[in-house]
N, C-alpha and C positions, 0 to 999 in steps of 0.2 A: 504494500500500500504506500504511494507517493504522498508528500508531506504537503498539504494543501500551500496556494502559492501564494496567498497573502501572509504567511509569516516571512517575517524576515529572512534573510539571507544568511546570517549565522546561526538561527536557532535549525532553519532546515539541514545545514552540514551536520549538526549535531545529533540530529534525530535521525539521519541517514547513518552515521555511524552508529548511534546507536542499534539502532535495525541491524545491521554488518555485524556485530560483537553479539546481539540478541540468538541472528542465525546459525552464528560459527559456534556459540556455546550449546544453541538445539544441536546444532548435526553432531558435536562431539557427546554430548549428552545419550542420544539415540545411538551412536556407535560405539559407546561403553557401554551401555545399559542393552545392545540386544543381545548377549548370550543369557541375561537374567530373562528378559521377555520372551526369548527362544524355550527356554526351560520353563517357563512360565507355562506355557502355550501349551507343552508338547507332556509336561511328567502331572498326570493325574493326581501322583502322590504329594509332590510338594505344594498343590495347590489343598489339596485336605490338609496338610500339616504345619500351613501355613496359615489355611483359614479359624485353624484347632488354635494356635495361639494366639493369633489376635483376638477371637472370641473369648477364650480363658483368660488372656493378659485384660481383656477391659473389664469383666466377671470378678478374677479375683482381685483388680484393681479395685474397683465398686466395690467390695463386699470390705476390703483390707482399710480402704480410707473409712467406711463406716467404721467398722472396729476400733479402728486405733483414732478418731473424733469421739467417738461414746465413750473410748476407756477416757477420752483426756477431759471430755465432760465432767466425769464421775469424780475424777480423780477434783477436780476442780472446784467442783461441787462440795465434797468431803471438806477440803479445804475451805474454803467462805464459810461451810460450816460451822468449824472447829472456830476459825479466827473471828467471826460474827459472834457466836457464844463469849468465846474471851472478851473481847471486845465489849460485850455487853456487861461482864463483870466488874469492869476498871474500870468503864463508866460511873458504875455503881459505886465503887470504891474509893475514885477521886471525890464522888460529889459529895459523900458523907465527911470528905476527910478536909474538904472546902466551904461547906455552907453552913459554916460558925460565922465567917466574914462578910460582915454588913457593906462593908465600904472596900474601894479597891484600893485605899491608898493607902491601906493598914500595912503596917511593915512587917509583920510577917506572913504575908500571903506569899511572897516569893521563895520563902524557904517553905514555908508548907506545900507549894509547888511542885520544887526542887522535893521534897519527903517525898510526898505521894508517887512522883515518877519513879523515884531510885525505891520503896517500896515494890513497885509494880514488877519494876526489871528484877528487883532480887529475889523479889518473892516466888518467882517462874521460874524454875529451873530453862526452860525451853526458849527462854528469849535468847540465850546465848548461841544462838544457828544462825545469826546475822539479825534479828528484829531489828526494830526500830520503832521509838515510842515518845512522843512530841506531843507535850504539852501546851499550848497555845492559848493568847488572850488578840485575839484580831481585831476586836472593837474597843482596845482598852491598853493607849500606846505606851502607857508608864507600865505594862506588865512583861517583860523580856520572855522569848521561847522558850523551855526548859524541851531538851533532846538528849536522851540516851539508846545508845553510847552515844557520842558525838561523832562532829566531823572528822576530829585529829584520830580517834579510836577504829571509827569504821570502815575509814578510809570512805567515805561514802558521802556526797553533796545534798542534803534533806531537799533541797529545791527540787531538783530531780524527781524527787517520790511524791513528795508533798507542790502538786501543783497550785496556780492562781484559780485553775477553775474547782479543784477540789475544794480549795479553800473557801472560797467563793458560794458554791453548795454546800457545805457545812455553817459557816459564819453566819449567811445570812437566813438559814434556817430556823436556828434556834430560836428557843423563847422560856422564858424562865418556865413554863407549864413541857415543853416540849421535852418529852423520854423518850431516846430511842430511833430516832431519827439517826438510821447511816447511809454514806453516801461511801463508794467504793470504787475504786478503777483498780487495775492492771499496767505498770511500768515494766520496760526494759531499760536498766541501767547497767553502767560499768563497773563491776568493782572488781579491784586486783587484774585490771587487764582485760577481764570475762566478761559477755551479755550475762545477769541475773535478770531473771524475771522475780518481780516483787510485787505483792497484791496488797492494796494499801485500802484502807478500812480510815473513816473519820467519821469522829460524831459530837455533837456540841454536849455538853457538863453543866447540865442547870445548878447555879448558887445561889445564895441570897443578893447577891448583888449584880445577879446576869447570868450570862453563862460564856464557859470556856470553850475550847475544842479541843479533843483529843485525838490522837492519829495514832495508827498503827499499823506498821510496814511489814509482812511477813515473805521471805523469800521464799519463792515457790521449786529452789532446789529438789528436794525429794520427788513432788509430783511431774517435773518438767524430766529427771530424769528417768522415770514412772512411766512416764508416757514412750521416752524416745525409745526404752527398751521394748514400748509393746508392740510400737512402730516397727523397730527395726526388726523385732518376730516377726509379725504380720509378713513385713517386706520379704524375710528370706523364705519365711515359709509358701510367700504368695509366689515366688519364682523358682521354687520347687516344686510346687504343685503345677505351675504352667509347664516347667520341664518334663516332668512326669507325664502332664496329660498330651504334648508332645511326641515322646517318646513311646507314649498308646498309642494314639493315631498312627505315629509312621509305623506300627507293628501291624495297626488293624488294617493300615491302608494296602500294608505292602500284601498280608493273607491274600487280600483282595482283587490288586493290581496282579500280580504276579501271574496268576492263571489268565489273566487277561490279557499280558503283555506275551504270555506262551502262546496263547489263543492268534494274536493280531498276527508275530512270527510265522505261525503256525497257515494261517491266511494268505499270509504275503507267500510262500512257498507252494501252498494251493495254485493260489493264481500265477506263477511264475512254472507252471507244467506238472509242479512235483505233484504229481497225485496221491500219492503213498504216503503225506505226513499225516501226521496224528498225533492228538493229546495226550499226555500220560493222562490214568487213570487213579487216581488213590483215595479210598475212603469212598464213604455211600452221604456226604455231604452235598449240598447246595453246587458248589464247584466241582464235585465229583460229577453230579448230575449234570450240569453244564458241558464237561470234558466229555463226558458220554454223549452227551445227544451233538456234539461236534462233532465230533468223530463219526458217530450215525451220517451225521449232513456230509461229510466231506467222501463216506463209503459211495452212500447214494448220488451223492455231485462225480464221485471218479466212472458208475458206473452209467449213469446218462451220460457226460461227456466221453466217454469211450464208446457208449452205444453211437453217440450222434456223431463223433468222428469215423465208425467203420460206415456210417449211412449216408455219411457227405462224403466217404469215398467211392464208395461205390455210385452215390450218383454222379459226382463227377467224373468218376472213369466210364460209368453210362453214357453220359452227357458224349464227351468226349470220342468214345469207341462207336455211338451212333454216329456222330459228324465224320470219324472219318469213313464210317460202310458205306454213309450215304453218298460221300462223293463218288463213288464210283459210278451205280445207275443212275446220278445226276447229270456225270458225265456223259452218260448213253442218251439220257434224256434230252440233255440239251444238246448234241447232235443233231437230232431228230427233229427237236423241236427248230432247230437255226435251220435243217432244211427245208423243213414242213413252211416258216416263216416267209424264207423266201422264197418260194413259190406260190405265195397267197393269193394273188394278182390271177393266175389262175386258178381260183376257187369260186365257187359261189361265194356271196355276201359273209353268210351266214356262218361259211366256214372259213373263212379271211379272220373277221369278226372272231372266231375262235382259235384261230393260231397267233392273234395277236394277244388275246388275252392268254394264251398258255406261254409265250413266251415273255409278259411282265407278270406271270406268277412264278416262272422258274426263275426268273432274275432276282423277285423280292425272297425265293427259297434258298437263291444259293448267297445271297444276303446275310440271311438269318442262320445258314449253317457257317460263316466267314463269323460270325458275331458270335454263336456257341462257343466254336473255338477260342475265340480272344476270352470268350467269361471265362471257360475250362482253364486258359493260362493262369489269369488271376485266380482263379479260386486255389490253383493249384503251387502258387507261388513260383512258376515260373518265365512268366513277363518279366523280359528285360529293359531296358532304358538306354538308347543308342544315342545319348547327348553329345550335342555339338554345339558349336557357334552359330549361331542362322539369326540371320534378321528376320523379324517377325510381319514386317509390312510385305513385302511379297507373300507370303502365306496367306495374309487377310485376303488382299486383291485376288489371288487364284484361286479361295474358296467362294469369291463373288462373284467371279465370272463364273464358273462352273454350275453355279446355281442361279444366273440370269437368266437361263431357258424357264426353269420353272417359276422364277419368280414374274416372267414375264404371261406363262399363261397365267397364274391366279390374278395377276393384276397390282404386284406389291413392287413397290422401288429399294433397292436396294444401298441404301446411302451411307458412303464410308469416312468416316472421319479421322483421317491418318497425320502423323506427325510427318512434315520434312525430310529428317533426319533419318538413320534408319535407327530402328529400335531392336539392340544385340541383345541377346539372351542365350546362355547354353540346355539348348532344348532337344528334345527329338522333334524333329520335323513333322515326321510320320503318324504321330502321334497328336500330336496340337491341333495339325490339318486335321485330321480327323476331327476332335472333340469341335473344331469352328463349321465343321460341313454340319457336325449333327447341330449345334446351336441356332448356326444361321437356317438352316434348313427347316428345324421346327418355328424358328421364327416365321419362315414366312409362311407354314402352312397355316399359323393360326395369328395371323395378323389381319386376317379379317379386310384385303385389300387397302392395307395403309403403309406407309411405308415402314422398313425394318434399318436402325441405326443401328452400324458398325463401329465402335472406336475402339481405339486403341493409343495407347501410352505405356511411361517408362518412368522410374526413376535410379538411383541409387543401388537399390537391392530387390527391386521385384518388376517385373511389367504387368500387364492386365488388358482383358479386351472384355468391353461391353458389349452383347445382342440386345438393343428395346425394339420391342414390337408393339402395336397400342391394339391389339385384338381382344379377344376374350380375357385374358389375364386371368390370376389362378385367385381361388377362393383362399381362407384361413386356412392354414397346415398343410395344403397343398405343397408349398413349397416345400417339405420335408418328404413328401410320394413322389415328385417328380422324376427322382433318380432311380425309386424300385422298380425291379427287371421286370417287364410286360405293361408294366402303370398306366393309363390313360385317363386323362378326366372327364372326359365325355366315350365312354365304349360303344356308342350307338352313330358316333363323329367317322366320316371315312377320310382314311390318309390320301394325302396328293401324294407324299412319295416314297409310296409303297412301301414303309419304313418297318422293321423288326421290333420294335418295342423293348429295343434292347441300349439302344445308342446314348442318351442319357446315363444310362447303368456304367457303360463301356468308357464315357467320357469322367466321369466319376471318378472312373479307378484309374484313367491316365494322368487326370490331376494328380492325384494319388502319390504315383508313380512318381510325378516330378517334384513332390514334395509340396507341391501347391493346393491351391481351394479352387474348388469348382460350386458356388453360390447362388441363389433365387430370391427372386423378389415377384412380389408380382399382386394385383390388386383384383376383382372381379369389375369388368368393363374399362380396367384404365391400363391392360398392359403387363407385359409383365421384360424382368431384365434378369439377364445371365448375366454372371462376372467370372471369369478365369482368369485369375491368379497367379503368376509363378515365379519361382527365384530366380535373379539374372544368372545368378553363379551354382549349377547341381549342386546339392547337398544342404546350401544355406537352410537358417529358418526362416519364414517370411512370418514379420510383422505385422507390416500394414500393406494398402495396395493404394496404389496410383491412382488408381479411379474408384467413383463411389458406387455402391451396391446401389441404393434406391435411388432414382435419377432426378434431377430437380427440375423436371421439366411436367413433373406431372401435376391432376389439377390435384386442387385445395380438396373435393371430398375422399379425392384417394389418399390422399395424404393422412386424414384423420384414423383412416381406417383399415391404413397400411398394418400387415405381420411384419414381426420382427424376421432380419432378415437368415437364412439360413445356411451356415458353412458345410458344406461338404470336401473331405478329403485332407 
């Protein structure tokens, strides 16, 4: 896709390169990655064993993040617990140990403060695992924070734990009636180097004179490493279980493939002659069962195709040993007949009239016995291919002229559309002529008095000649009969030239022969087109051809309701 032309001139260099690095990273992408896609493709197993862990890895992944979120729930749970309950005791225990003090300015509220904290802390054995326990007067700036341990002891910054917004929710909550009001977050801070997580509890301390706030920091050590161990179970045991149910699959897959991949083997050696392979048989299983009725099918496949190969020999040596008996009293016959012919002039009408017709039924006979034989070669494989170098435009012209007598009685013009140049190809001559006499010849019998186009062209690696005639043209799937020996589409239709109902078949298997296609097209009322095919140089493979199968001359209804078109050979 070109870079539209109203952007600038350097944004488009840039978009074109990038397109340029985009392509060159697909094509090397695609040519590393196809031996993965090749396998992909082709090994039934690694696509089960493949789709067994992705479905187990997202299963036991889902099932292991549950687990190890509920255990860390619980565990969390337990904790606000324990530290909610404590929390609720000190509460109770500063405020008795404070609401003797009417006034804040009494000088010993801040050592009674100072008691009650170091109190709290001593009193616990458990605060010595890192707590932290912060006394606070936030509405009452002549009363100093009391915190233990401290900053210098815990190595630990109280800002950090004790935020503005905790404070903030606790301070402006309270009210000298207010019990029990806690406000709670979760920190990550640093201490000694390490993330702690710390779960920080504050609650205001109703006095007689207000109230305080108290805070209580509890590091969540135990349950954070509580959790990572249930995690890190989960994890190994979730990617032992995905290994395991892995290493199932590729057991169960291979039980399974295996006899299938014997079987395909097994197939491919059927159809490549070997009659005689076979399944091993073991065990009275599913696969057992399978191997057996294979083996049944390929008993029964060796013995119809040996039947049907001793019965196409013999009809072909039938075929064959009749054409050649019959030339002999064909030969006597048509003595007979050549002289009986020319002496018709002396005959009555009636019997002229009958020498003439016994001598274009012995011509169309020994026709169709020149034609057995040629089928009898191919079926018999052995038709050869006398390739040479021959221009091809001489061959079209001398199949036109040849058949200007007949196309002139039906009434059809024979119009050739030849290149200049000559157009080389190593062909058999004898052969090509042929298949363009039978094309052109059935063109013009059923061209319906219109005329019949001849073209012909070349290029690089194949030539091609089109016959369109605009006559009857063929119905739906027609075009796939065309070529079967004796086929007619109309059997009630009589031939102008005298034709075996073999010539199509015959042309078929000369394309064949030269490696080429021998194609139809054809419409009902609009015509129908032959295309042949062939490679400039014996032996190539032909691609594409020079010229197009459906012709573009024809109208708009046949067009809609044209068959697809059909390759033979």
């Amino acid at each position: 896709m070109r870079a539209p032309s109203w952007l600038p001139l350097p944004v488009r260099r840039t978009l074109r390169v990038v397109r340029r690095y985009w392509r060159f990273g697909l094509r090397r992408f695609e040519r590393f990655s196809a031996p993965v896609r090749r396998a992909w493709r082709r090994s039934l197993q690694l696509r089960v064993v493949a789709l067994t862990l992705v479905a187990s890895s997202v299963l036991v992944g889902a099932f292991g993040w549950f687990v190890a979120d509920r255990s860390a729930k619980i565990l969390l749970g337990r904790a606000q617990g324990e530290v909610r309950a404590s929390m609720t005791n000190k509460v109770n225990y500063t405020e008795q140990q404070l609401t003797v003090f009417q006034r804040t300015d009494d000088t010993k509220l801040p050592a009674s403060m100072n008691t009650a904290v170091s109190q709290l802390v001593d009193g616990n054995p458990s605060e010595s695992d890192g707590s932290i326990l912060s006394l606070r007067a936030t509405n009452y700036r002549g009363l100093r924070p009391v915190t233990l341990p401290d900053a210098e002891t815990s190595g630990l910054v109280t800002s950090d734990l004790i935020t503005p917004d905790l404070i903030a929710a606790v301070a402006g909550s309270g009210r000298a009636d207010d019990h029990g009001h806690v406000a709670d977050q979760i920190r990550t801070v640093k201490v000694g180097g390490q993330s702690t997580k710390y779960l920080v509890y504050g609650s205001p301390v109703p006095t007689s004179f207000g109230h305080l706030e108290l805070y209580y920091a509890v590091p969540l050590t135990t349950e954070d490493s509580a959790a990572n161990q249930i995690r890190t179970t989960v994890l190994v045991t979730g990617l032992a279980l995905v290994i395991l149910l892995g290493v199932v699959a590729g057991l169960v897959t291979r039980l399974v493939v295996t006899p299938v991949r014997v079987a395909a083997r097994t197939a491919q050696r059927l159809s490549a002659g070997l009659l005689d392979q076979r399944m091993k048989v073991d065990g009275e299983d599913d696969l057992a069962l399978l191997a057996a009725a294979f083996n049944q099918m390929a008993a029964n496949l060796q013995r119809q195709i040996v039947r049907l190969e001793e019965m196409s020999r013999l009809q072909r040596r039938f075929t064959s040993d009749v054409s050649h008996e019959l030339r002999t009293p064909l030969t006597t016959v048509r003595m007979a007949a050549d002289l009986i012919f020319s002496e018709r002039e002396d005959f009555d009408p009636a019997v002229a009239r009958s020498a003439e017709l016994l001598q274009a039924e012995l011509d169309r006979f020994e026709s169709l016995l020149t034609d057995l034989l040629e089928i009898s070669r191919f079926d018999a494989g052995f038709a050869a291919l006398d390739a040479e170098h021959t221009d091809l435009v001489p061959i079209v012209e001398r199949v036109a002229e040849r058949l200007g007598g007949l196309a002139e009685r039906v009434g059809v013009e024979i119009q050739l559309r030849l290149p200049d140049a000559p157009v080389i190809a190593e062909v058999d001559p004898r052969r090509v002529e042929r298949v363009l006499r039978n094309l052109v010849g059935n063109a013009v019998e059923h061209g319906e008095a219109r005329p019949v186009r001849v073209t012909l062209a070349g290029d690089e690696g194949a030539v091609a000649v089109t016959v369109r005639d605009y006559g009857v043209g063929l119905k739906s799937g027609e075009e796939r009969l065309v070529f079967n020996r004796f086929w007619r589409a109309d059997p009630s239709r009589a031939r102008q030239t005298g034709g075996t109902g073999l010539g199509l078949s015959i042309s078929a298997e000369d394309a064949r022969l030269h490696g080429g296609w021998l194609e139809a097209w054809g419409t009902p009322g609009g015509g129908a087109q032959f295309r042949l095919t062939l490679p400039v140089r014996a032996g190539d493979r032909l691609v594409a051809a020079p010229l197009p199968l459906i012709p573009r001359d024809r109208e708009q209804p046949a067009l809609e309701s044209a068959p697809e078109p059909t390759e033979v050979g």
